[in-house]
N, CA, C and O atoms as a MOPAC input file, in Angstrom:
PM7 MOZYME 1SCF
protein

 N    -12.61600 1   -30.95400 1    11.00300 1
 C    -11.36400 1   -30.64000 1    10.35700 1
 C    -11.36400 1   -31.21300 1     8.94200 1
 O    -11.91400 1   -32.29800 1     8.76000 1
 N    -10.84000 1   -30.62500 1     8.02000 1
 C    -10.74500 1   -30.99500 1     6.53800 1
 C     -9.52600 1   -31.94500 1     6.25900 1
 O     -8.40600 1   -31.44500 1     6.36900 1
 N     -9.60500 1   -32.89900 1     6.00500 1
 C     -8.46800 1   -33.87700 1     5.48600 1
 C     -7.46300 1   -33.23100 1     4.51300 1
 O     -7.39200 1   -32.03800 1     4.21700 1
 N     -6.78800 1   -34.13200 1     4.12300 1
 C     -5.63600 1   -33.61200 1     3.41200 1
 C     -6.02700 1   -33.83500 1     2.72500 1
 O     -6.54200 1   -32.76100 1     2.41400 1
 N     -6.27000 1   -34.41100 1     2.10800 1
 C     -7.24200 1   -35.54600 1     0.90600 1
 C     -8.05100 1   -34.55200 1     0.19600 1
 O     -7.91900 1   -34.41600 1    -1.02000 1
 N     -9.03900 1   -33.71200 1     1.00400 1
 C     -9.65500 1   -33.09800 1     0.29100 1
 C     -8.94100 1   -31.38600 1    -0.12700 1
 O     -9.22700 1   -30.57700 1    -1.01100 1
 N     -7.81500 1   -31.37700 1     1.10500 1
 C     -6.92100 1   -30.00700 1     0.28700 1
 C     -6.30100 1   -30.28500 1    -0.71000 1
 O     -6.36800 1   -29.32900 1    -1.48300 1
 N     -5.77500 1   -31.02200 1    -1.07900 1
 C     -4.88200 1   -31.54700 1    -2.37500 1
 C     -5.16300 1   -31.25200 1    -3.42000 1
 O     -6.36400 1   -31.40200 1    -3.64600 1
 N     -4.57800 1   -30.87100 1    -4.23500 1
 C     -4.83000 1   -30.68200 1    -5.57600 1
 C     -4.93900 1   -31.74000 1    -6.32800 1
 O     -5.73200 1   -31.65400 1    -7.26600 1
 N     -4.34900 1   -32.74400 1    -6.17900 1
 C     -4.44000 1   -34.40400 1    -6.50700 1
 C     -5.88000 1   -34.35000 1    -6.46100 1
 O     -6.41400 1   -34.33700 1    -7.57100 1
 N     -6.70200 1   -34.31400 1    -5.38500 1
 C     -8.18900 1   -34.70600 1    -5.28900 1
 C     -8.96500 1   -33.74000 1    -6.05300 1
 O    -10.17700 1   -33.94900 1    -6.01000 1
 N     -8.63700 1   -32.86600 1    -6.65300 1
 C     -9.04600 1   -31.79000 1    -7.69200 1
 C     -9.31000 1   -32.07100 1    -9.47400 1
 O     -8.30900 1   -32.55800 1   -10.00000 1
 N     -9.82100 1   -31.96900 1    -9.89200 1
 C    -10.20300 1   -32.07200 1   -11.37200 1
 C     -9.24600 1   -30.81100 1   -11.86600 1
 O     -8.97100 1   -29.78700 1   -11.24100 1
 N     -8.83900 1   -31.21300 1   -13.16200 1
 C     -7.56300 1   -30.09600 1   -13.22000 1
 C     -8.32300 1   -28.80300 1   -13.90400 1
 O     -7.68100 1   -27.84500 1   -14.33400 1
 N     -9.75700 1   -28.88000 1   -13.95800 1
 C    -10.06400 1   -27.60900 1   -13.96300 1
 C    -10.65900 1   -27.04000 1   -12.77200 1
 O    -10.76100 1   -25.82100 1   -12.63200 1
 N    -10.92400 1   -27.60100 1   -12.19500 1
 C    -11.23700 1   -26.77900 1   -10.13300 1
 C     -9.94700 1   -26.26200 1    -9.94800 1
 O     -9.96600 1   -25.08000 1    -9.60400 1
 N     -8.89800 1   -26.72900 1   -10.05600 1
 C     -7.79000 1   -26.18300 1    -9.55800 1
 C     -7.33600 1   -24.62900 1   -10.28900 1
 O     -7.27200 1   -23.49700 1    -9.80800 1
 N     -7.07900 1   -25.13400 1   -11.58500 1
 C     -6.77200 1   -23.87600 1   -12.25300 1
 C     -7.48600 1   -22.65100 1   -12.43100 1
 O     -7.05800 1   -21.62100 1   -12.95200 1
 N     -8.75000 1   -22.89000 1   -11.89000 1
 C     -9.60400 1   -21.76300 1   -11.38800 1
 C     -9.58000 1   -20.78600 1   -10.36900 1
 O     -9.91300 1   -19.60200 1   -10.31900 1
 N     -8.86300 1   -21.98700 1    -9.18100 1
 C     -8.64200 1   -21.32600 1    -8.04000 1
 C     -8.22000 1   -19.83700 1    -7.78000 1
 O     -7.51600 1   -19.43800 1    -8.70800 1
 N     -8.40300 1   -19.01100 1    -6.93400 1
 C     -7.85700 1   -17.89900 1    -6.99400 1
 C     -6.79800 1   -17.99900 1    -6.66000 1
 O     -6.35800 1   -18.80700 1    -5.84200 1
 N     -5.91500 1   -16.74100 1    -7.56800 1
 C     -4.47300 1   -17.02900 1    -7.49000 1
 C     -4.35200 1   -15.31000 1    -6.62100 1
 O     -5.21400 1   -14.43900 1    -6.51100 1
 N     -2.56700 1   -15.35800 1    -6.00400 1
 C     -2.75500 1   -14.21700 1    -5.02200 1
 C     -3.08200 1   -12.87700 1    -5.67300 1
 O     -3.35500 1   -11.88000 1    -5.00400 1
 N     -3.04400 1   -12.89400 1    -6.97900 1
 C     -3.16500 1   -11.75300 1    -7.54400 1
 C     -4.80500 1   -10.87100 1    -7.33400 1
 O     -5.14300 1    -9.71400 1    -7.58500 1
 N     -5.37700 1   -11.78900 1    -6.89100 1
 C     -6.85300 1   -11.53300 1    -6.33300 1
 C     -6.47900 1   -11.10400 1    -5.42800 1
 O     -7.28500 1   -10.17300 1    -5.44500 1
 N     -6.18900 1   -11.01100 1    -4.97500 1
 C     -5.86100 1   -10.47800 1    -3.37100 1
 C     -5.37100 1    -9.33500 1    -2.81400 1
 O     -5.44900 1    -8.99200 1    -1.63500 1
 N     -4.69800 1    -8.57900 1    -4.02000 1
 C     -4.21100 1    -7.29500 1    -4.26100 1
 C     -5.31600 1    -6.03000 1    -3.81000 1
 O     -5.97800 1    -5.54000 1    -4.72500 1
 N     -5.45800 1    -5.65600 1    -2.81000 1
 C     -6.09600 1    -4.68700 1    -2.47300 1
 C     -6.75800 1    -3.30900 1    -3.50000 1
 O     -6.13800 1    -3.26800 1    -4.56300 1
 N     -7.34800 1    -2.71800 1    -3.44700 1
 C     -8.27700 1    -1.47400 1    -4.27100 1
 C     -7.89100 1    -0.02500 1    -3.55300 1
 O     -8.18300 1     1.04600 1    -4.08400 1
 N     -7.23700 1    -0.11900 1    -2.34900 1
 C     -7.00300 1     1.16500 1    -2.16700 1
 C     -5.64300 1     1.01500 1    -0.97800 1
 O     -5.50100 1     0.05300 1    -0.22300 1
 N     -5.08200 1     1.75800 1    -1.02400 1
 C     -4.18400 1     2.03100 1    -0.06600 1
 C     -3.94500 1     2.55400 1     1.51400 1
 O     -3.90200 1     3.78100 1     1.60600 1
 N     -3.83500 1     2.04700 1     2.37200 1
 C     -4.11600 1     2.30300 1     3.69600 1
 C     -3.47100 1     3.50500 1     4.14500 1
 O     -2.24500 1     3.49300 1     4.25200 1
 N     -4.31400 1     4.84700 1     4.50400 1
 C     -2.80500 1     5.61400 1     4.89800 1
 C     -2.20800 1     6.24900 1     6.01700 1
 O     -1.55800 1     7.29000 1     6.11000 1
 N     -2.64300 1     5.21900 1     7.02500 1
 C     -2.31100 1     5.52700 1     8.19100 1
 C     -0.39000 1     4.76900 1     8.42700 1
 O      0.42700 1     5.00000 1     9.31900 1
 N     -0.33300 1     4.24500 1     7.71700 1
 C      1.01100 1     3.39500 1     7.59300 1
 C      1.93800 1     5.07700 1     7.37900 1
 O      2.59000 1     5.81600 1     8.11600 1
 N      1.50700 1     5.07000 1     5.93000 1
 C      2.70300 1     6.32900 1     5.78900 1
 C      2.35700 1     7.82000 1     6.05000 1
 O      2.81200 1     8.79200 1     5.44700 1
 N      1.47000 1     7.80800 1     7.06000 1
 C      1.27300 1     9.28700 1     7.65200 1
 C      1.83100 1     8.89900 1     8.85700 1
 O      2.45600 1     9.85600 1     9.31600 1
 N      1.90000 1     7.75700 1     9.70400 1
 C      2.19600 1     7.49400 1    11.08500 1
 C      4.41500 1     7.50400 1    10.44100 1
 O      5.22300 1     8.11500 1    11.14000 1
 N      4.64400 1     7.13400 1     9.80500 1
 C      5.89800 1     7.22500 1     9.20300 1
 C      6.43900 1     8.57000 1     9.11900 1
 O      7.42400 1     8.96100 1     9.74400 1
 N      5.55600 1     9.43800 1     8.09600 1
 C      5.48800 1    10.85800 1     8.18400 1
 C      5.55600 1    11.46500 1     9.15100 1
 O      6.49100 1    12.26600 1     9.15900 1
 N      4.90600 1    11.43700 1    10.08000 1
 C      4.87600 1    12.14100 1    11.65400 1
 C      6.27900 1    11.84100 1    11.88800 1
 O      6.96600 1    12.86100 1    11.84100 1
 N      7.06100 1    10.55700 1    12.17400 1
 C      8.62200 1    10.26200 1    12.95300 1
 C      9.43900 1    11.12600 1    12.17000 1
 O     10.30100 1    11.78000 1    12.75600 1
 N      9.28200 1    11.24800 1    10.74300 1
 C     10.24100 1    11.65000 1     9.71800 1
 C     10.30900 1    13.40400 1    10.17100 1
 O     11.46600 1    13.65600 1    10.50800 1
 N      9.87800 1    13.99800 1    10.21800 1
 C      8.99900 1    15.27400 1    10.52800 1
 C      9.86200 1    15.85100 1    12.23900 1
 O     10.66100 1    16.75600 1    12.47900 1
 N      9.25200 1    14.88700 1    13.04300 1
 C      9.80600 1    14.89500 1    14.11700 1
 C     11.22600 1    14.98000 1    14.47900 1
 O     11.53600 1    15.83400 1    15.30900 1
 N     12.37700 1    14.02100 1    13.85100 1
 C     13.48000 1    13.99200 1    13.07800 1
 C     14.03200 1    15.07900 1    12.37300 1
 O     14.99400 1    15.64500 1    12.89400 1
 N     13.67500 1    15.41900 1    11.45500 1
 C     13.81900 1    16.95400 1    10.49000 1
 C     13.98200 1    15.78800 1    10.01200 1
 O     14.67600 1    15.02300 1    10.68200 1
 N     13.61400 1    15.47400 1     9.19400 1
 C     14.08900 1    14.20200 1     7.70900 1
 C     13.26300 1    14.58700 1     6.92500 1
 O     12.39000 1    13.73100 1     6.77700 1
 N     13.11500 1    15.41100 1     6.37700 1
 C     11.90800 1    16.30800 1     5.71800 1
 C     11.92000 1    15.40000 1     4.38500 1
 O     11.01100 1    14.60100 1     4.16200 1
 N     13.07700 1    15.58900 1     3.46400 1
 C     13.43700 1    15.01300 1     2.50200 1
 C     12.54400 1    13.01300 1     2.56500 1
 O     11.84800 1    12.49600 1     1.69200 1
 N     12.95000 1    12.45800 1     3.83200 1
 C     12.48700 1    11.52000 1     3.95700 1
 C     10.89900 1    11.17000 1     3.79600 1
 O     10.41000 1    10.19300 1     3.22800 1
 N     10.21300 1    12.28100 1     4.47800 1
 C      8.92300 1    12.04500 1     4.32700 1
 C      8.60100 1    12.47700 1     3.40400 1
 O      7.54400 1    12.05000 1     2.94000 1
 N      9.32400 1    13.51500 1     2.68100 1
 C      8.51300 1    13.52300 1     1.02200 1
 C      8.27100 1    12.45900 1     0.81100 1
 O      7.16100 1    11.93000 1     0.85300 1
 N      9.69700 1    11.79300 1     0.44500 1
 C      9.81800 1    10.22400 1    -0.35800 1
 C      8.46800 1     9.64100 1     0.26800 1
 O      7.43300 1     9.82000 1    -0.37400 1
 N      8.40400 1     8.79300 1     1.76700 1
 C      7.34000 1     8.11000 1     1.70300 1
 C      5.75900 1     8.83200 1     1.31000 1
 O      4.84100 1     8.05200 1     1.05600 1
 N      5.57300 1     9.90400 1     1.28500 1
 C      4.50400 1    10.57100 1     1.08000 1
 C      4.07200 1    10.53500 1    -0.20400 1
 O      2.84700 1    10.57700 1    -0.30900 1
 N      4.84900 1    10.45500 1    -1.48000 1
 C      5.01200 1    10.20700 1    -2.87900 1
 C      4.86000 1     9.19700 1    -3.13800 1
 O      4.29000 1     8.84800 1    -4.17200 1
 N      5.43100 1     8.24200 1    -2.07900 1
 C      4.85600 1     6.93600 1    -2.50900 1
 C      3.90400 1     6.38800 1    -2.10800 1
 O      3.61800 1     5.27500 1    -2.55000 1
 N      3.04200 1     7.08100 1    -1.03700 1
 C      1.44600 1     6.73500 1    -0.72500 1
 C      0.81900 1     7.53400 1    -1.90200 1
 O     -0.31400 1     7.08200 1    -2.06800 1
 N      1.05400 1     8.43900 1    -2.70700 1
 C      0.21900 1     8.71400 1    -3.55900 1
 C      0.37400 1     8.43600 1    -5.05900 1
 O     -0.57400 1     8.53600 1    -5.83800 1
 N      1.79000 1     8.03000 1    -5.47900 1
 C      1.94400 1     7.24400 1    -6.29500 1
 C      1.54300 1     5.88600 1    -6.64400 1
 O      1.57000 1     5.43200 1    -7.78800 1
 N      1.07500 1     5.10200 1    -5.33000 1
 C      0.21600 1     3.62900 1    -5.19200 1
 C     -1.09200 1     4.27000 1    -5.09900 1
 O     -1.86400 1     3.38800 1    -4.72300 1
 N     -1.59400 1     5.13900 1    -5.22300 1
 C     -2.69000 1     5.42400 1    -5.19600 1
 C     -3.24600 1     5.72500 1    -6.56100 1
 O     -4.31300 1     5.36900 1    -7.06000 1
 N     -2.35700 1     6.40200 1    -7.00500 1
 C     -2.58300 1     6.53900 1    -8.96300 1
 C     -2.30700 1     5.35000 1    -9.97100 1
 O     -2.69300 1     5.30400 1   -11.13900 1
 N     -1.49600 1     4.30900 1    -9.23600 1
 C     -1.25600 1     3.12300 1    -9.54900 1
 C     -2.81500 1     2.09900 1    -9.21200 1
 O     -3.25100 1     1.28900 1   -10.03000 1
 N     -3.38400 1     2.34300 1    -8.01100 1
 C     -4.57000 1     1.25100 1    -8.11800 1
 C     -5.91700 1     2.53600 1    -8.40600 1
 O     -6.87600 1     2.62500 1    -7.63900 1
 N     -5.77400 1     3.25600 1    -9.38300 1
 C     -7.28000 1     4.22800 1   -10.05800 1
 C     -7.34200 1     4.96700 1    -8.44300 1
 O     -7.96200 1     5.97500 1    -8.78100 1
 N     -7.21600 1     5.07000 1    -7.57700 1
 C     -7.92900 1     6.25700 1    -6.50400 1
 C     -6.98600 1     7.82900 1    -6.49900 1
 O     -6.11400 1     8.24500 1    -7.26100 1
 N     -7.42100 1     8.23000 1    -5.67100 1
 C     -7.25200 1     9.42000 1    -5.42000 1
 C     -6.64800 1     9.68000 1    -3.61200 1
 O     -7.16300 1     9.18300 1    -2.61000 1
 N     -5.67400 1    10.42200 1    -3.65700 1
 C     -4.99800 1    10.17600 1    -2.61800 1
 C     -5.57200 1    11.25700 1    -1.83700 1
 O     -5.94100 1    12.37600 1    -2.19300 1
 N     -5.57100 1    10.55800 1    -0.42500 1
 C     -6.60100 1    11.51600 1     0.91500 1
 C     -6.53000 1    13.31500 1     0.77800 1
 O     -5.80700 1    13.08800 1    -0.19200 1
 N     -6.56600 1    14.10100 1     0.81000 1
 C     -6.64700 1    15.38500 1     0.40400 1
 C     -5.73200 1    15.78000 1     1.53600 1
 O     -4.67600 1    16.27100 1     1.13800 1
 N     -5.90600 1    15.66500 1     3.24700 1
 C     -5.10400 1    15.81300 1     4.39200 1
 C     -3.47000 1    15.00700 1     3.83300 1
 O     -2.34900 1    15.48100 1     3.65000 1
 N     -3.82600 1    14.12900 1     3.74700 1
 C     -2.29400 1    13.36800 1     2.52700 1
 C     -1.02100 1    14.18100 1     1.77800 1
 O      0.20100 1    14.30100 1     1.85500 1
 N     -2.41900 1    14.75100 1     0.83800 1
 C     -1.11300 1    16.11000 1    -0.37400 1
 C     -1.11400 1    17.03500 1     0.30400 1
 O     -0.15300 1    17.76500 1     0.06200 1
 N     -1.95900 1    17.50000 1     1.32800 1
 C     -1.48000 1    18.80000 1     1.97500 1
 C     -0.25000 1    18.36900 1     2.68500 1
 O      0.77500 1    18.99000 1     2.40100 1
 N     -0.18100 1    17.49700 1     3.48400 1
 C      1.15000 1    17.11200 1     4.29700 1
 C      2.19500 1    17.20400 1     3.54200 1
 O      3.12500 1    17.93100 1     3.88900 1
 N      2.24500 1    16.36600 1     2.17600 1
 C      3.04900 1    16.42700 1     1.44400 1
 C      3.94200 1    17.72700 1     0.76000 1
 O      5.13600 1    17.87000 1     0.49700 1
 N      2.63400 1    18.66400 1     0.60400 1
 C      3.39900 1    19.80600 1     0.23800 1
 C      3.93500 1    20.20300 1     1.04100 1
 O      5.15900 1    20.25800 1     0.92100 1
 N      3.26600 1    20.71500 1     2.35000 1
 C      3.78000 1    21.04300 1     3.45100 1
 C      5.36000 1    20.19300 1     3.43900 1
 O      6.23000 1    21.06300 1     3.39500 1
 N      5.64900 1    19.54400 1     3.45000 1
 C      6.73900 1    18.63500 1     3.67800 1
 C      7.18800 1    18.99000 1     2.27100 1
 O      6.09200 1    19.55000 1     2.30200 1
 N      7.49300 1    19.13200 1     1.55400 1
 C      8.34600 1    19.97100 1     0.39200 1
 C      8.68300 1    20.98900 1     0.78500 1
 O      9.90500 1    21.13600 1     0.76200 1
 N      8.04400 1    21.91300 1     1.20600 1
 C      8.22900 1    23.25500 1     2.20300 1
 C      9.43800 1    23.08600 1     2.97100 1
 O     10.56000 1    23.58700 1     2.89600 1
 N      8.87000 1    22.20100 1     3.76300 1
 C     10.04800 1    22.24100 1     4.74000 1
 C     11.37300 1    21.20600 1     3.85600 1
 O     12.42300 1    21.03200 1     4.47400 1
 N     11.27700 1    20.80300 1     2.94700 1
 C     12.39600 1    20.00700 1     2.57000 1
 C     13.15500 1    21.05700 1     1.72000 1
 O     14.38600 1    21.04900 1     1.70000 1
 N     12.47000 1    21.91500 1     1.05300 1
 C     13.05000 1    22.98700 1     0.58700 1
 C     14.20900 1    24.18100 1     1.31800 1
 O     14.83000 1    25.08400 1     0.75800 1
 N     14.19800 1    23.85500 1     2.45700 1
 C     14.56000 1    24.86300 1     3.37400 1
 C     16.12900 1    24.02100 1     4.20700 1
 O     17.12300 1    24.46000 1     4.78700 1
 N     15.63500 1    22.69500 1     3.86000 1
 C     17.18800 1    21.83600 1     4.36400 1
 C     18.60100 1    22.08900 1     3.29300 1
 O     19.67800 1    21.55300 1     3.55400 1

């Protein structure tokens, strides 16, 4: 087990510390999209058509936000789901 002693920043040289990675490292490279397709499906199911646009826009809007390209099965849903939001 690691002491406290040696987690501390106290026991740190104040440039080891300020090196450390901060959470901004930690920020992921691509977007997961089983979150807002499994969302999509309830919304859908519902008639909340309107609803799953929204989250669907915003899986591909975080996607143009971290440089990728959003799943291709993704924007088809999406349109598809304009379709039907068009019709509410």
């Amino acid at each position: 087990m690691i002491s406290d002693e040696l987690l501390s920043r106290d026991s740190l040289e104040h440039d080891e510390w300020t090196i450390t990675p901060k959470p901004e490292h930690l920020v992921p490279d691509s977007i997961a999209p089983a979150y807002y397709r499994d969302l999509a499906i309830v919304y859908r199911k519902d008639d909340r058509h309107q609803d799953e646009v929204e989250v669907l826009e915003r899986y591909v809007d975080a996607c143009r936000e971290l440089g990728n390209e959003a799943q291709e099965k993704m924007v088809s849903r999406l349109d598809r789901a304009r379709e039907l939001a068009g019709g509410d």
